[in-house]
N, C-alpha and C positions, 0 to 999 in steps of 0.2 A: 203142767203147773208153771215151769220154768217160761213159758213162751205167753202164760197169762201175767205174769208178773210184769215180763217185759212191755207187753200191751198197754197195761198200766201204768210203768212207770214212761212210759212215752206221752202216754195222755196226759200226763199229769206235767209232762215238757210243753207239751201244748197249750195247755191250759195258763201256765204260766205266761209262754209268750204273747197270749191274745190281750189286746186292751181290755179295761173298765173305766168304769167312771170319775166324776171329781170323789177326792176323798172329804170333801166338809161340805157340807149340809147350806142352807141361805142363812142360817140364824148364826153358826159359826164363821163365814162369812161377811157378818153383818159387824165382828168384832173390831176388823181390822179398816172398817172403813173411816174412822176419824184417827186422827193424831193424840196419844197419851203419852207424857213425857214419862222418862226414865224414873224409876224411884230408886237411883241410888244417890245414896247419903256421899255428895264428894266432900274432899279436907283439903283443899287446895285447889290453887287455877291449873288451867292452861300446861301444862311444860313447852308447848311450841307453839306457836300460834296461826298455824297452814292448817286448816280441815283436814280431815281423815275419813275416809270409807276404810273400813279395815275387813270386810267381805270385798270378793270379787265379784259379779255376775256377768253371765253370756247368754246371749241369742242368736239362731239364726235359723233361717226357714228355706227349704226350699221347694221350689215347684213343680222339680220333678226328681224319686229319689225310685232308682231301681234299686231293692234287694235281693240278694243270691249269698243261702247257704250251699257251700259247695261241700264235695267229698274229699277234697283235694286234704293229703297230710298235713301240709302246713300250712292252712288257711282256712279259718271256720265262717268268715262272712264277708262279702264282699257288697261293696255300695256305692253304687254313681248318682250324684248328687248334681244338679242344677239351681245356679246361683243365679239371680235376676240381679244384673249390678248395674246402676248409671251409664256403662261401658258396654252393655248388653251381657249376656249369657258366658258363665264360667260354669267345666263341668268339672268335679271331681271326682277323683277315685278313691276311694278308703277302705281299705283291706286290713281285715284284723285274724291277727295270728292265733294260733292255740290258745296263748295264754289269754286271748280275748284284745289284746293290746291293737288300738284301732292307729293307722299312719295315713294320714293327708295327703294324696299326689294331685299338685294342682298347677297349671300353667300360668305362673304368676309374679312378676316382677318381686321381689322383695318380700318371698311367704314369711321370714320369718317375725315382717312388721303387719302382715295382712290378719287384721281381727286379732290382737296380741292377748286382749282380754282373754280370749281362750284357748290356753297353754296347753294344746293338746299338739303331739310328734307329727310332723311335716314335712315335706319334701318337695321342692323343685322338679317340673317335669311334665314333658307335652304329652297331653291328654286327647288324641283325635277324634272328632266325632263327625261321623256322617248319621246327619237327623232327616230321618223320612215321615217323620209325625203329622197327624195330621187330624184336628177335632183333638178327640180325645183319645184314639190309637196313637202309643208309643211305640215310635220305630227309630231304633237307635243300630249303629253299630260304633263301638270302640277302641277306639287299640293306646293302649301306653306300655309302659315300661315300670313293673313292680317297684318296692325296695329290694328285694334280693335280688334285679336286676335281671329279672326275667321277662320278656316280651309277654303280653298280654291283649287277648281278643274276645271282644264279648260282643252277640246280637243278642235283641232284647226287641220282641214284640209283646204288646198288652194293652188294656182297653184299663184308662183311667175311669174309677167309679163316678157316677154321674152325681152322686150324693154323698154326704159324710157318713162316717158308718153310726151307728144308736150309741156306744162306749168309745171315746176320744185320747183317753187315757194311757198312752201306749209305755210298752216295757223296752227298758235301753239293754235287754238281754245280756245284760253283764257288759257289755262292750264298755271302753274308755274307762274303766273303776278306776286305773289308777289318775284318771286325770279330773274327772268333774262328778258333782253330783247333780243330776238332771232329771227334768219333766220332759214328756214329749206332749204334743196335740196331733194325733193323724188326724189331719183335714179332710183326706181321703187315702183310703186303705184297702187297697184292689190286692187278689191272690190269682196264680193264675198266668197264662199267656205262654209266648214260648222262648227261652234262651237255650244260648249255645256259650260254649266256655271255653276259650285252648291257654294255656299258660306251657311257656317255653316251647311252644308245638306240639304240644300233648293235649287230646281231650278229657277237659275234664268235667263229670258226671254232677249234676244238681241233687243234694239231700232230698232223701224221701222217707220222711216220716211214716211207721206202719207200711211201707211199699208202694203207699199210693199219694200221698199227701206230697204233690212237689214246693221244696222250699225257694219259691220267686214270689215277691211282692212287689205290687206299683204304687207308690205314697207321694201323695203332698201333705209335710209336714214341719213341724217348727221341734227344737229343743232347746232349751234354756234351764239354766241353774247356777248352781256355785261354779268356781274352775279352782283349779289349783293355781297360786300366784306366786311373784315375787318380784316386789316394785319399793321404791325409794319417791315419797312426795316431801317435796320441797315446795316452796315458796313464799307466798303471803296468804295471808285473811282473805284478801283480793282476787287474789289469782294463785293457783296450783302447779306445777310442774312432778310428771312421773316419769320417770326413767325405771325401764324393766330388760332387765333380769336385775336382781340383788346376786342372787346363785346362780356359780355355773354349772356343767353348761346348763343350756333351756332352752326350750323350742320356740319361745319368742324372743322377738329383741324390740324395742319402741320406745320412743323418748317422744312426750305427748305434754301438749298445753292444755287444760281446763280451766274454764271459767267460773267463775263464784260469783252468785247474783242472789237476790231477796226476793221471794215472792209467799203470797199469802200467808209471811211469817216463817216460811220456810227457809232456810240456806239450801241452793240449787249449784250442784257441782256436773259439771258438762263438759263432754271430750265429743266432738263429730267426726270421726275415721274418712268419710265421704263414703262410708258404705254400713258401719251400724254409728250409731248412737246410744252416750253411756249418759242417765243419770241417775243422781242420787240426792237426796233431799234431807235437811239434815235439820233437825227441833232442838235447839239449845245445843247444839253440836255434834247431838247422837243420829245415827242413821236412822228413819224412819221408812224410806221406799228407796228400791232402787230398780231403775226398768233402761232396758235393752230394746230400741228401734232398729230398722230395718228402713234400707232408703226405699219408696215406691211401695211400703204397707204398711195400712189405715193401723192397724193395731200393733201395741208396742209388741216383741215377739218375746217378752219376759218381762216379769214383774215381779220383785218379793217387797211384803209386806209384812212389817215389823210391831208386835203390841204387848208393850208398851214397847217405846223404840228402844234400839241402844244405847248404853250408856255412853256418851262422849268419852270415848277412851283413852284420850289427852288430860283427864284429871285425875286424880287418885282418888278412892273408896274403896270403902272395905266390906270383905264378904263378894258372894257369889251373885250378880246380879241375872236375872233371868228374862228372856222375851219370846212369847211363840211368834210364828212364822208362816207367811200364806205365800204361796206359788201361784203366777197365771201365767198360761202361754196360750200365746196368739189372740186371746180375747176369751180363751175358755178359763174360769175359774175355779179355783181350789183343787191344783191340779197335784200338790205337796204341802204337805206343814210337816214340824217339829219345834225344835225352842234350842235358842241359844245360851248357852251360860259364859258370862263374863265375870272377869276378876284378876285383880292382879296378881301375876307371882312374881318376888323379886322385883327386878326393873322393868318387865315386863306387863304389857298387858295378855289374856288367850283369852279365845272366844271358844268352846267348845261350840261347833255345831254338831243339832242332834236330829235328826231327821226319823220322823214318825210312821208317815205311811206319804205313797203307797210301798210297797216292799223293798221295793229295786232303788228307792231313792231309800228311804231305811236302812240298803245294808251299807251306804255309804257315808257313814260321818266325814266331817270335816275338823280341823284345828286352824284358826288362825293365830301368829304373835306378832304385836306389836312390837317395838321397840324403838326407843331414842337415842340415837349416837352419840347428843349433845353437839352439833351443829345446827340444830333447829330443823332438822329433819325427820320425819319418821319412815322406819322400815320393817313393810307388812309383809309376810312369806305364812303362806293360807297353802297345807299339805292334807291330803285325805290319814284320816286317822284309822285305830285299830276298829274296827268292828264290833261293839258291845255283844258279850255274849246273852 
């Protein structure tokens, strides 16, 4: 009985991790394709006069991402990631602890201003790769240097899927909870092939599910969502200035210029990194869209959509305003919703974000709060919240 139990609840680990589909349908879909302004009742202007995005958003994709659950005690997943940048090819290493907590090893001038929008723990540090790939066999070998400052060796042979898999929808298996709330799109979702593993000179053994299920996967894919933030904008009506961290410490630091421009009645707020791109689009000053490029791909690698949009949260109103919320990443649609609620408390503004389905993006609310120092600035710090029970 005991060894059926376990069977079961293994399958049931399984089933969890495998993708599904968009969660909204074409008709729910079809809500968030026009602009409907906010229906909150304000009682006053402006307090500052600089635009505000008071959500954060990230994307990023990459084209070749080896996964490995290992056995190893203190490490539940391991992931090498390839970045397609202007600069050519960055590879990363992201190893997540017990607690699920995912850290960044990437060979890279200045990680802590690299992609700042997405405040997730990182680390400086040469990443070796001997790439023997060729078609669509991945052939890698690895070597870096952990966060616990252990030498690390990884081969990785595996045949990338020749087609996408039929469910696009993939699960961020708990990983990063304390930092983002996210979608993913596997573009391609291969299992399979053969790795080898030594950390500090020790072999270490690849999970196996029921005894025979080896856990390696070979994916091209995007993730995109909320991040956790905390930035200070400044400037004008005209033009924006962000300066991040508000709090220390934080795994990002970046002081960023965006532009402010009109387009089909929209206000368009735009920051170019030289490797993603942020906008955000704003109806009477409430955010309506806001999407996340990728330099060298055709589709933005995130989008949320807002209906009716946000209240402009630079003016006062009373009560609880409310907006649902569409996710896309990579060009695949309805890949998340839930609904924001806004309202002020005190001097503040908070945004509950409340995330619907799919699950994994569900367990992870979000809070954002505004607030004005009375220097003409405002200061957003957007934390993951408790988990409605």
């Amino acid at each position: 009985m005991m060894l059926l139990i376990l069977g079961c609840t293994t399958l049931q680990t399984m089933e969890r991790m495998l993708p599904s589909g968009p969660v909204l349908g074409p008709r729910e879909l079809e809500r968030f394709d026009g602009v409907v302004p906010s229906p909150a009742a304000y009682s006053g202007g402006p307090v500052v006069e600089v635009p505000i995005f008071p959500l954060q958003s990230f994307g990023i994709y990459y084209g070749v991402d080896v996964v490995l659950i290992s056995e190893h005690p203190d490490w539940d997943m391991h992931e090498y990631a390839r970045l397609d940048t202007p600069e050519g090819p960055v590879w990363m290493a992201k190893d997540a602890d017990r607690q699920l907590v995912q850290t960044v090893v990437a060979d890279l001038d200045g990680i802590d201003r690299w992609a700042a929008e997405a405040a997730v723990p990182r680390q400086a540090g040469v990443v070796e790769v001997e790439d023997r790939s060729a078609g669509r066999v991945t052939d890698l070998t690895l070597r870096y240097t952990n966060t616990n400052g252990e030498p690390v060796e990884v081969e990785v042979r595996a045949r990338m899927p020749r087609r996408p898999p039929g469910k696009r929808n993939g699960s961020t298996m708990g990983h990063s909870k304390g930092a983002v709330a996210a979608v993913l799109d596997l573009e391609r979702f291969g299992h399979g092939g053969r790795a080898k593993m030594t950390i500090d000179g020790e072999d270490v053994a690849i999970k196996r599910l029921l005894g025979f299920y080896k856990m390696q996967f070979l994916l091209q894919q995007a993730q995109g969502g909320f991040s956790q933030a905390s930035y200070r904008v400044s400037g004008t009506a005209e033009a924006l200035h962000i300066d991040r961290p508000v709090t220390t410490p934080w795994p990002t630091a970046a002081s960023e210029d965006w532009s402010v421009s009109t387009e089909a009645g929209l206000t368009l707020l735009r920051h170019d990194s030289g490797y993603t791109a942020q906008t955000c689009a704003l109806s009477e000053g409430g955010l309506v869209w806001a999407e996340v490029a990728q330099h060298g791909r055709d589709e933005p690698i995130f989008r949320v959509s807002f209906v009716p949009a946000l209240p402009d949260v630079r003016r006062p109103f009373e009560g609880v305003v409310s907006s649902d919320f569409r996710m896309d990443i990579n060009g695949e649609e309805g890949h998340g919703t839930g609904r924001v609620e806004v309202q002020w408390v005190d001097d503040a503004v908070v945004l509950e974000v409340l995330p619907s389905a799919p699950w994994w993006l569900e367990s992870r609310p979000m809070r954002s709060d505004v607030r004005y120092p009375g220097d003409g600035s405002a200061v957003v710090e957007v934390r993951m919240a408790e988990t409605p029970q």
